[in-house]
Wavefront OBJ file of the C-alpha trace (Angstrom):
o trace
v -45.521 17.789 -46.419
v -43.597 16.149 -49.047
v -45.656 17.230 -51.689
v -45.319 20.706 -50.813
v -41.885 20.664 -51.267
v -42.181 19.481 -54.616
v -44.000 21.735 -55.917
v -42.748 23.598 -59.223
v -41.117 27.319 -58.879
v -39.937 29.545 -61.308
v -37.421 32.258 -60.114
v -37.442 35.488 -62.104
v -34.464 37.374 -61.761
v -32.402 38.928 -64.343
v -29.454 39.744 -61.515
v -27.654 35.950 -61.787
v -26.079 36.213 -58.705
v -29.167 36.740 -56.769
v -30.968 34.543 -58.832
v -28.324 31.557 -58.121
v -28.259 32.454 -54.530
v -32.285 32.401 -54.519
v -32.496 29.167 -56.469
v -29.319 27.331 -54.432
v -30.993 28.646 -51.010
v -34.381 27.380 -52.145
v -32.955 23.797 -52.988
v -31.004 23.689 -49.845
v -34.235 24.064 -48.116
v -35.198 20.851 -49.904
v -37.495 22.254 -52.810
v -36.582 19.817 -55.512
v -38.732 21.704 -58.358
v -36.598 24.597 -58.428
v -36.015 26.239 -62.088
v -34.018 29.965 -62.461
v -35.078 32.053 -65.762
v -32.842 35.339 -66.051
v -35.713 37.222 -68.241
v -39.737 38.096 -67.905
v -39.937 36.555 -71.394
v -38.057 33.239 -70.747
v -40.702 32.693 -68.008
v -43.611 33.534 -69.950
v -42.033 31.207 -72.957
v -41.712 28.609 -70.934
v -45.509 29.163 -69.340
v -46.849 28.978 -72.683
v -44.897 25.752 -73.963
v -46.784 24.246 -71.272
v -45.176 24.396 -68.467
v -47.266 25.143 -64.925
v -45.519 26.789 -62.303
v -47.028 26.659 -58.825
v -45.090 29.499 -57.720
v -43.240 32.415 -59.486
v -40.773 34.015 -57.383
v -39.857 37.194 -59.003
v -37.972 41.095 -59.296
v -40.056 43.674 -60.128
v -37.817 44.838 -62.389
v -36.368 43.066 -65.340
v -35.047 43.996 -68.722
v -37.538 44.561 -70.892
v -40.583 43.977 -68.975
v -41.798 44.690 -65.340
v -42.848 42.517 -62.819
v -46.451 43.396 -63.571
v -46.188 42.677 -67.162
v -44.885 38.803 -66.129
v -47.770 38.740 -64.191
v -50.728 39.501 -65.977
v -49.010 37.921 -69.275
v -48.483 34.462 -66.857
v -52.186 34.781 -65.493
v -53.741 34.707 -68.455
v -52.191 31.308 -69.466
v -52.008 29.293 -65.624
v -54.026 31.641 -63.349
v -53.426 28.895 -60.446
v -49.796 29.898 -60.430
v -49.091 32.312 -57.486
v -46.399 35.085 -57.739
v -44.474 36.348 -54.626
v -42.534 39.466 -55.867
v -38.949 39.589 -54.117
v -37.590 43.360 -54.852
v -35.648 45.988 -54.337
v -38.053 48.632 -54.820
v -40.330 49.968 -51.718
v -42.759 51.700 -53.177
v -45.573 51.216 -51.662
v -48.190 52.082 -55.253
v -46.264 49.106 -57.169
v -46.629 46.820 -53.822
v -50.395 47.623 -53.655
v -50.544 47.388 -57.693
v -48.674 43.823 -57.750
v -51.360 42.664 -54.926
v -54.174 44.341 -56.775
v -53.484 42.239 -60.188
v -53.109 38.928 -58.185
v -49.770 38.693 -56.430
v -49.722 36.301 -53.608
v -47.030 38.384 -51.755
v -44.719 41.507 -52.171
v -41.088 41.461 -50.146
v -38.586 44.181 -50.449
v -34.718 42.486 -49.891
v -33.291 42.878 -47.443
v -31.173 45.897 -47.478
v -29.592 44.923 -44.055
v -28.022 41.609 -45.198
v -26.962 43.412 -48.522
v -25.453 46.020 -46.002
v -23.649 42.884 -44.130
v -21.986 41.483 -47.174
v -20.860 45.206 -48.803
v -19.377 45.730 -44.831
v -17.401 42.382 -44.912
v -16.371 43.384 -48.523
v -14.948 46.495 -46.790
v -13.166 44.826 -43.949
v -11.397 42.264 -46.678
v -10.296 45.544 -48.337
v -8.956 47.077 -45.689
v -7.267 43.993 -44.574
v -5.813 43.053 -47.759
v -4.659 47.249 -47.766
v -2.698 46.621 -44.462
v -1.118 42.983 -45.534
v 0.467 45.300 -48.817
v 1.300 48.049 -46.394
v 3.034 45.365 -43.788
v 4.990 44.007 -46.971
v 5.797 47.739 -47.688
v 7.087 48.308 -43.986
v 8.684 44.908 -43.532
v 11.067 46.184 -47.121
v 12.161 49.881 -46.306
v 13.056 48.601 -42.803
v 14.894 45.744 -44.484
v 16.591 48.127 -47.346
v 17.081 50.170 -44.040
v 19.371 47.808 -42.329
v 20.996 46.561 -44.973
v 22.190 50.275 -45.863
v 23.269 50.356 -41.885
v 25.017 47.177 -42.264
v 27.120 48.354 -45.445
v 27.944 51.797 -43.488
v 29.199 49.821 -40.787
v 31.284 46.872 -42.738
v 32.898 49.651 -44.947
v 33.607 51.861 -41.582
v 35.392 48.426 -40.007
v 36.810 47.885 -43.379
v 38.057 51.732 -43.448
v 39.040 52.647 -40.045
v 40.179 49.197 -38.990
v 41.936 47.040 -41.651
v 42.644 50.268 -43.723
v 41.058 49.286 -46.647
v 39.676 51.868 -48.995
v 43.083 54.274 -48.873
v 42.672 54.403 -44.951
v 46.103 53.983 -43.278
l 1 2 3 4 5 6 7 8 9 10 11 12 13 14 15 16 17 18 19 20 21 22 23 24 25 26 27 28 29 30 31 32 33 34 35 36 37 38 39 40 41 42 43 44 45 46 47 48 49 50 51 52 53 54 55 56 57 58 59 60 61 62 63 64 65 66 67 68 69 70 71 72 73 74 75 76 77 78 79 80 81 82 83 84 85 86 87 88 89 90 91 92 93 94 95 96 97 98 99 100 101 102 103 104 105 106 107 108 109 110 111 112 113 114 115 116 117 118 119 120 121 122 123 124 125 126 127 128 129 130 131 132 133 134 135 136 137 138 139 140 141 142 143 144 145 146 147 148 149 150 151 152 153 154 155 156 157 158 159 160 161 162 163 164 165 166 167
């Protein structure tokens, strides 16, 4: 079991975020072999200085070349390394092309936890909207009572100690 968890990945995504969150979730399930490239072409590089990936975890789509590109590029040099292609697009053609050139695997994110994190992006919004809006409130309805206050000190000033010309 040990060994399995050692074994070397390469994740292929040119989106840092997701590639950081893909690397950091992979290491946190103990994978100690991890290594993040940003580009199809800093993968193959690396592929053909020598290193041999067990598995490439990968986007279909990258800068300047596809996820099938990578793969038949990377096959040619280690054809033991096994590709699992974690995308956004659903087509089902480039699914069945990835498997038909020698993908292990072809996963479509998952729209629903991108959905999750855009909602709670929302509700901070909205939040943070209503906190300014409070603050907004909270100083007209203090401007508000101070402008009562002075219409009442300079009415008992007026009418009362007859200041102001009052008699």
């Amino acid at each position: 079991m040990a060994a399995k968890k050692n074994n070397l990945i390469f994740v292929v995504e040119d989106n840092k975020v997701y590639n950081k969150m893909i690397t950091e979730y992979l290491t946190r399930q103990n994978f100690t072999n991890v290594k993040p490239f940003f580009s199809g072409e800093d993968c193959v590089s690396s592929i053909e200085k020598g290193a041999k990936p067990d598995i490439i975890i990968q986007d279909y789509f990258l800068e300047k070349m596809n996820g099938i590109d990578v793969l038949l590029k990377v096959k040619k040099i280690s054809p033991s390394s096994e590709f699992v292609f974690l995308t956004n697009n659903d087509s089902m053609e480039v699914a069945v092309n990835t498997i038909k050139y020698g993908a292990y695997d072809y996963i479509v994110k998952d729209k629903i936890t991108l959905d999750k994190v855009v909602d709670r992006i929302q509700k901070i919004r909205k939040v943070k909207a209503l906190e300014i809006r409070n603050k907004q409130i909270k100083m007209a309805i203090m401007l508000f009572l101070g402008a009562i206050f002075l219409v009442v000190l300079f009415s008992v000033l007026y009418f009362v100690f007859g200041w102001f010309g009052g008699e």
